[in-house]
Structures are given as C-alpha cells and as structure tokens.
N, C-alpha and C positions, 0 to 999 in steps of 0.2 A: 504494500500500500504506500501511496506517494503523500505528501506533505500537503498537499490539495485535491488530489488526484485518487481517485478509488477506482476499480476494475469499471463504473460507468460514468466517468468523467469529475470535473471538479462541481461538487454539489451541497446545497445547503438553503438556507432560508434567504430569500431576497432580500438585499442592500442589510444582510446581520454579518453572518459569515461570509456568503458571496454578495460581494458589493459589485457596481456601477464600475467603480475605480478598477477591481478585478478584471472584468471583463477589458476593460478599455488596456490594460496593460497584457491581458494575454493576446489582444489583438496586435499591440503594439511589437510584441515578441516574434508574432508567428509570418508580419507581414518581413519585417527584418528578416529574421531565420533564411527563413527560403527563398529570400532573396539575394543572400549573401552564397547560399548554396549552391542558385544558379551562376549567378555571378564569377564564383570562383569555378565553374566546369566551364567560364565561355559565355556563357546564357545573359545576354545584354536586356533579355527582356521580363518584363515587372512578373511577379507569380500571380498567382487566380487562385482566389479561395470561395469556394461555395457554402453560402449559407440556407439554414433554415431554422425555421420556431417551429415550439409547437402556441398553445390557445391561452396562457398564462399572461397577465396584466403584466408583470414584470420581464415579461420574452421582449416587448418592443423597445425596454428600457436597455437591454441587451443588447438586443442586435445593434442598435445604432451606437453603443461605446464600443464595441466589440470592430464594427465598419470603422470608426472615427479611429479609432489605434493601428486600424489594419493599411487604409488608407495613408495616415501620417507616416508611416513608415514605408509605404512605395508599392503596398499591394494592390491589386484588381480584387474589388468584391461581389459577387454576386450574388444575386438575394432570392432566394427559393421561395420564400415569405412562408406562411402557414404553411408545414408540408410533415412527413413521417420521417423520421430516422432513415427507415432504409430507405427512402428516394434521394436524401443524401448522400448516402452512401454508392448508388445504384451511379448517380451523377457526377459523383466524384472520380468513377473508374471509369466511365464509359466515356467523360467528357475531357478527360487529362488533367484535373486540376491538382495542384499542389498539394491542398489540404482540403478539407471538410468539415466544418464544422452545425453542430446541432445544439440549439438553446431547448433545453427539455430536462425536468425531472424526472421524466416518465411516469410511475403510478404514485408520486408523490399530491399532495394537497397542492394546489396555487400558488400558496406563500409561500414553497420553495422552487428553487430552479436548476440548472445545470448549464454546465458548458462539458458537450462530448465532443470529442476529436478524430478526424476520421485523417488516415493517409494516403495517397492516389490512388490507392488500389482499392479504397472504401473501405479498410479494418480500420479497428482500432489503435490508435495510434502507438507508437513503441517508445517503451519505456524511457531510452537514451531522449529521444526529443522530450518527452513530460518531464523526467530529469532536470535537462537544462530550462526550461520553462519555468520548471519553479524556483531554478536558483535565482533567475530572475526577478522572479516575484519576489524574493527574498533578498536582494540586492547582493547576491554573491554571485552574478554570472563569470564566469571563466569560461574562455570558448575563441579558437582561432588562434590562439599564444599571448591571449593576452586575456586580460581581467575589465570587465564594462560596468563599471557604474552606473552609465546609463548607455542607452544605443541610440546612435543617430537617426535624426525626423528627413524622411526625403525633401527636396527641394525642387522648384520649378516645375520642369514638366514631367520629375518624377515622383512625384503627390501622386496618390493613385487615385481610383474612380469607381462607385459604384455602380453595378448592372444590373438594370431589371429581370430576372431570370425566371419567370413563372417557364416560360415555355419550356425547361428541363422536368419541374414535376410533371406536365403535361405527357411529355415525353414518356414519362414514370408510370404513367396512369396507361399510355398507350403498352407498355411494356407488360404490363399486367396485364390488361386483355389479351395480350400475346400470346398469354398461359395457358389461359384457358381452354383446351383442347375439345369440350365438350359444350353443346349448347344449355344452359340452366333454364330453358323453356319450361312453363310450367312447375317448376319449384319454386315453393316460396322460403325465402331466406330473412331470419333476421339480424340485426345489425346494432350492436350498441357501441357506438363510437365515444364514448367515453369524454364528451362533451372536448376533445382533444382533437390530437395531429390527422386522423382518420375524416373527421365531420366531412367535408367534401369532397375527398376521393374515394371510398369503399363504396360507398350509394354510386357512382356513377361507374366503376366496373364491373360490380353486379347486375345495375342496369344494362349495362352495351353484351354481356354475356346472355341477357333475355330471362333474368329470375325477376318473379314478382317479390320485389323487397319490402320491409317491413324496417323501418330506422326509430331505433331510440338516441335519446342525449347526440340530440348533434345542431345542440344549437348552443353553444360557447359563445359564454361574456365575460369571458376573463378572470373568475373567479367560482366556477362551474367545474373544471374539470377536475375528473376520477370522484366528485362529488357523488355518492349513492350510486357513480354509473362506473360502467367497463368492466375491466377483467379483475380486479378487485371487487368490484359490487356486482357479482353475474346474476344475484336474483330478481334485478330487472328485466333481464332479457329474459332467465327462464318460464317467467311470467307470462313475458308476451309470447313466448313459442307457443305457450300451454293455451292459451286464449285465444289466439288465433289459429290455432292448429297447424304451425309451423310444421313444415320437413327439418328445419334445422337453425341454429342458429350461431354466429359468431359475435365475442364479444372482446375488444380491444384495449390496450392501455392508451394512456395518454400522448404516447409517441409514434404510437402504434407497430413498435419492432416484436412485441406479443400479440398472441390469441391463444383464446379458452372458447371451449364448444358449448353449444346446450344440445341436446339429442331431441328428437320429433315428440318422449315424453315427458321433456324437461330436466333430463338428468345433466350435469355437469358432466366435461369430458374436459381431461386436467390435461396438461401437457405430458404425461406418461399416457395417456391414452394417443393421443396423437402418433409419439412416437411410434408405440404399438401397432395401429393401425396402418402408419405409411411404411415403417420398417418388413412389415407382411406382405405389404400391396408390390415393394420392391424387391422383394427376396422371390417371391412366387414370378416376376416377370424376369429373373438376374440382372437386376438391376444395383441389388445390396454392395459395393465394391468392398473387398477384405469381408464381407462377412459380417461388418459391425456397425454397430448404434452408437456414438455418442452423449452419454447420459452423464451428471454430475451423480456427489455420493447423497445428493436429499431424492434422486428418485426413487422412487416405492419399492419395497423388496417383491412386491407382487410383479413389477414387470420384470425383473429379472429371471422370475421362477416361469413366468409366459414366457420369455424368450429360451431359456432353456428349453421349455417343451417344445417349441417351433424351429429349433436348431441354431437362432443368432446368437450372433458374439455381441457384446458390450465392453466398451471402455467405460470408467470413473475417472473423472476429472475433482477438482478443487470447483464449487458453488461460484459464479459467474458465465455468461455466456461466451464470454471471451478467451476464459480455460477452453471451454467446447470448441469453439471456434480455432483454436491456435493445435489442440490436439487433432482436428479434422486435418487441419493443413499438413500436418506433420508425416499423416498415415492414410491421407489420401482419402477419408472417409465422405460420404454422401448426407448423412443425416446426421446430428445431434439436436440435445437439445434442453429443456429443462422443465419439470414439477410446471415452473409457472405460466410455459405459453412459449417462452424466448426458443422457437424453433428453427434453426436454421439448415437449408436446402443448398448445399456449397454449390452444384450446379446451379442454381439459378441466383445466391446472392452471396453478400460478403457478409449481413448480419445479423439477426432473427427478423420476421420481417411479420405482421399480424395478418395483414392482407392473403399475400404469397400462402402461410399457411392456410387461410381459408380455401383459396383456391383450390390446393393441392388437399384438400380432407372432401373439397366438394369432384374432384376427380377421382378421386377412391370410392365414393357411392354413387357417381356414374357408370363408374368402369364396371363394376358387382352387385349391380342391380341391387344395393342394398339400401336400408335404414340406417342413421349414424349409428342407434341402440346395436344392431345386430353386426356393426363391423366391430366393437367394441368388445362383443360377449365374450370374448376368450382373456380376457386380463382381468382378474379380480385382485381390486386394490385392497393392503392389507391395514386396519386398523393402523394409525400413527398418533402418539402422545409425544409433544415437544415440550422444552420445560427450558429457562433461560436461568442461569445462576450468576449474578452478579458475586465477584470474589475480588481479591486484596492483586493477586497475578495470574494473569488466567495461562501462562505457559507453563508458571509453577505449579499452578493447580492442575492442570492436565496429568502433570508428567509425576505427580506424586503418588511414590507405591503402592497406598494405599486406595486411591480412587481407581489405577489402573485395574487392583483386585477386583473391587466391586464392578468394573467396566467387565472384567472378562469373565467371573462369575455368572450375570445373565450372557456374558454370550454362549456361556456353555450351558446354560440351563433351555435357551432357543434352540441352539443349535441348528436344523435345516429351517425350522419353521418360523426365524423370522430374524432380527438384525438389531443392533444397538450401536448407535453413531455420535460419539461423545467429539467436538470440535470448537476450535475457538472462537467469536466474532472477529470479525475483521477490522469492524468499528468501535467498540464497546469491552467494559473489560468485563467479555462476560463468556461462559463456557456454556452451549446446547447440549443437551443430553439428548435427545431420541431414539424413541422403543418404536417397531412395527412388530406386531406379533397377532396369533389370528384372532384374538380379543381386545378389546378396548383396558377391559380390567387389568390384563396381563400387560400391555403396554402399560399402564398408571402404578402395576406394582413394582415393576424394573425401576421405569423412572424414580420413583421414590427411593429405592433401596440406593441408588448412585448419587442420587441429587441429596440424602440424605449424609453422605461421608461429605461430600462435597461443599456444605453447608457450614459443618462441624470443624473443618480445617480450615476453612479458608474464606468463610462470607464475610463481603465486604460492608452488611448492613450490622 
C-alpha cells in the first residue's frame, strides 16, 4: 500500500483527506512526468491524458484542478466527462494516450472521491510511477539525477489544452454493442445504474441490442449515488425483477467497473456465480486457456468444490482486482475475478468492466437456452461469518503462536467441508477472521473460538 495510493487509486472524503490542492498537484506531476519521458526518447511532442468522472458533486471540482495542473505543466487533456472506468481504460489503449485517468470512488457515498490511474495500455498504473508521484506530493521528489523541489510550469505555446472528448465514450458504447453476439429481442432486462458512471450508457446498449429495459436510479444529482441503489443496495433491483417479471436483471456500482445479477426469481447472483457460470460456458466450448479461473482468497469455498467437480483449475490471488488482473497477465488467463462483481474478460478489457459483464452473462443464457436460476444451479454457496478484530498490531497479532493454534485447530476440525481465512486489513489495524462451513452456527462457532484468543492478547479497545 502507497502513502496515498491503495490497490484502487488515491481515495478519501472530499477537500478532508483528498483535497482540491491534491488533485491539482497530481495533475501537475503527471503532465510533467511524461512529458519529460517523451522528451528525453526524442518525442518533441506534448503527452495526452484522458479523463473521466463519475456522478459525484465533488468529480467537477476535480477534474478541473486535476486539467488546470495537467495543462500548467505542458499536457493535452481530454475530457470523457461522465463516463465508467472501463471506457477509460478501453480509451486509453485503443487511442494511445499517455495516461488515464478516473475521478470515482466507486461504491463509496458522495462525500468521498478518488483519483484512479490508468497506463497506455488501460491497467493500473505501476507502482515505480505512484512511487515517485507521491514523493512529490511529499516534497521529496528525486528523479532524473537530481532532487525537484518543485517542477517547472510550461510556457508559451507549451501550456497545454483541453479537449472535448465525449466522442471516445461514444466510441465505448459503440464497442459494447460490438459484443453483443446475440439479439436481446424480446427479453426484458433490468438495470440499476446506481445513480453513477453507468446512468446513460447501459440503457442505451441494451436498447440498440433490442431488450425491453427496465432502468432504476439513473437519475444523479450529485449526491444520489450508491445511495439505496447499485450493486451494494441490489434489493432494489431484485424488487423490480420480481414485479415486473423480469428474465433478468443487472445491477452496477458507481463507476460501473462491477456487476451483481438478480435471476428471473429475484435471487442475487454474486460475482462467484458469475465466474461459475462463464468459467462453464468457456471450458465446455475450449475456450478456458490453462484451464483456470482467476479468483481472490474471499471467494466462496463452494465455488471451489463446483469447480473441482466440473474439472477447472483456480488460482488465489491477495483481495483486489488488480492482484486478478496482474496474475491473469502473468499466466495468460481468460477470466478472473471477485465475490463482488469486479469481473474481468482479459480478451475483451484491461479492467473489471459492469457493462461487459452483463453482456457476457446475457450471452451465456442465449447460447443455453437457459434461465439465469438454472445456469446457476450447480454452485451452492457455503454459509460465511466474517468478524473484524481491531488489535494493538495486526502483523503481531497474526503471527502469534497462539492464534495460529486456534486458526489451525478449526481448520482441522473443517477439514474438506469448508475453510477459515484469518488476514490483515490493508487499511485499518485490524485482523478478519472468516469461517464458511455448511452451517451458519458452525461458521459463528469457529469465529468465536479465534476471534476469542485474538481478543484476549491483543485488542486494541
């Protein structure tokens, strides 16, 4: 974890922790940077960074300190305006730019915001650049042979310049109907766009696909979004399936690089189903490459026991999409992905994408003449009790004798029938504990007996 910087960008509550002034000095950073990087390869000319918001009262107050730093320092900006993560992303690699940038919390409240960072090729940016970014921010940059105090403001006709850039989401949106391989004629779909990044692009590729839609929360005022709605509050949308007699519904976060399902009876479909489901759809056409899924260690021990019966492999990464993501790259993988939605499709993107996976879940029940319920039926998710332990050191606390007893203790009392995931927060000084095992009670009795040593040595209350 980085000094500003967590595995989804630099994030916090607006003008508290991430202020005005932040944003304006990592623009001021990023226009410099890779301008000097061209520069010194030959490249006489200014970089291009692409922007987008998502629906947040404080996104506009962003993008334009964010523009104003990018420009003083000799960058081209151009402005995506409202748009999803991954159509930044999507635009950042198809269009050659420099960098990429996204103002978004994602499934956070309003009052806070982000700045994510994308590299030409539409990942996540790499750690040596967030690195020296923050030394910046910190007023210790070293970089080039020498030590900057501060970095020079371009001049004259090297000021840079804003550009209106909708026509690349557009392009986004065109790119997504691309997918589409089957006509959505006659299905009705629903949609809770999470009063966020999605509001007016998921209604309009469902539309040109030919499904009768159904749209919740897509109407953002800046203080609306992930409000009761999206992929954190899906009992909206379950709602409207069940009422209107939906075939199916999708429900989005705020940036819309997630999706979460609801089935024709209203049942939630968590991102282990998903996997589930396309991981099957690809393996039965040999499409699965190496064999395996990409999952972190919070997916459900029931999809692993599905996939063992269905013959895939699984990899475990560290909790993040961007583990997923950088383990995909490494091993050539096709699918990974996570508990919460964040699914990513490496043939078709570089980051989980909300949209992209609806499509690809609504090609899986084209192709199989099925029901979402009955693509579903083979993976039964196991009971999970999670429990958070605020303590004095949570590396110390991990690694002490006597918690690891109590940690291994239920694992030998599970054994095949289910798993215990003791891990540190990344932000907080605090240790999870999580039981899945094929009862709730049996899950809450483990918990206790761990969270119980763990308590006794080392709470911090």
């Amino acid at each position: 974890m980085g000094r500003y910087f967590g595995t989804d960008g630099f994030r916090g509550e607006a003008n508290h922790n991430l202020t005005a002034d932040h944003a304006y000095r990592v623009g001021r950073f990023l226009g410099w940077y890779f301008g000097e990087l061209k520069r010194r390869a030959g490249d006489d000319s200014a970089p291009r960074i692409v922007i987008g918001k998502d629906t947040r009262r404080s996104s506009y107050m962003f993008e334009y300190t964010l523009v104003g730093g990018l420009v003083a320092s000799g960058a081209d900006a151009y402005l995506l305006h409202v748009t999803t993560t991954p159509s930044v992303a999507y635009i950042a690699r198809t269009d050659s730019f420099d960098c990429g940038i996204m103002i978004s919390a994602s499934h956070n409240p309003y009052y806070d915001n982000g700045i994510k960072l994308l590299n030409g090729q539409g990942e996540k940016m790499d750690e040596d650049t967030i690195s020296l970014l923050e030394d910046y921010l910190d007023g210790s940059l070293e970089l080039f042979g020498q030590k900057w105090e501060e970095i020079p403001f371009a001049d004259k006709d090297r000021i840079g310049c804003t550009v209106d850039y909708v026509s690349g989401r557009n392009r986004y949106i065109g790119y997504l109907i691309s997918l589409g391989i089957y006509s959505f004629k006659g299905i009705k779909v629903g949609l809770d766009c999470a009063n966020g990044s999605s509001w007016n692009i998921a209604k309009s590729v469902f539309d040109a696909l030919g499904a009768k839609t159904y749209v919740i929360n897509a109407e953002p005022d800046g203080t609306n979004i992930n409000k009761n709605a999206g992929s954190t509050h899906i009992e909206g949308l379950q709602k409207l399936v069940v009422e209107k007699g939906l075939d199916v519904g999708f429900a989005y976060d705020g940036d819309a690089d997630r999706c979460l399902c609801v089935d024709e009876k209203g049942n939630v479909v968590s991102g282990d189903h998903i996997l589930y489901v396309y991981a099957r759809y690809m393996k039965d056409r040999g499409k699965l490459l190496g064999n395996t899924v990409v999952t972190t260690v919070m997916s459900n021990f029931g999809l692993y026991k599905a996939f063992d019966e269905l013959g895939i492999g699984y990899a475990k990464t560290a909790v993040g999409d961007k583990y997923v993501y950088e383990y995909m790259m490494k091993n050539n993988c096709r699918i990974g992905g996570e508990q919460s939605g964040h699914i990513i499709f490496s043939k078709y993107a570089s980051t989980g994408d909300g949209i992209l996976t609806s499509l690809k879940m609504m090609e899986v029940m084209l192709a199989r003449k099925k029901k979402m319920s009955e693509l579903t039926e083979g993976l039964v998710i196991y009971p999970q009790v999670l429990e958070n332990v605020r303590v004095q050191d949570k590396t110390a606390a991990q690694a002490d004798p006597e918690v690891q007893a109590a940690v291994q203790k239920v694992a030998d009392e599970l054994g095949d029938t289910g798993r215990i995931l003791v891990r540190e927060s990344g932000t907080e000084p605090v240790v999870r504990v999580m039981v899945e095992a094929p009862s709730e009670e049996l899950c809450r009795q483990y918990v206790d007996q761990v969270v119980a040593v763990l308590k006794e040595k080392w709470s911090a209350n």
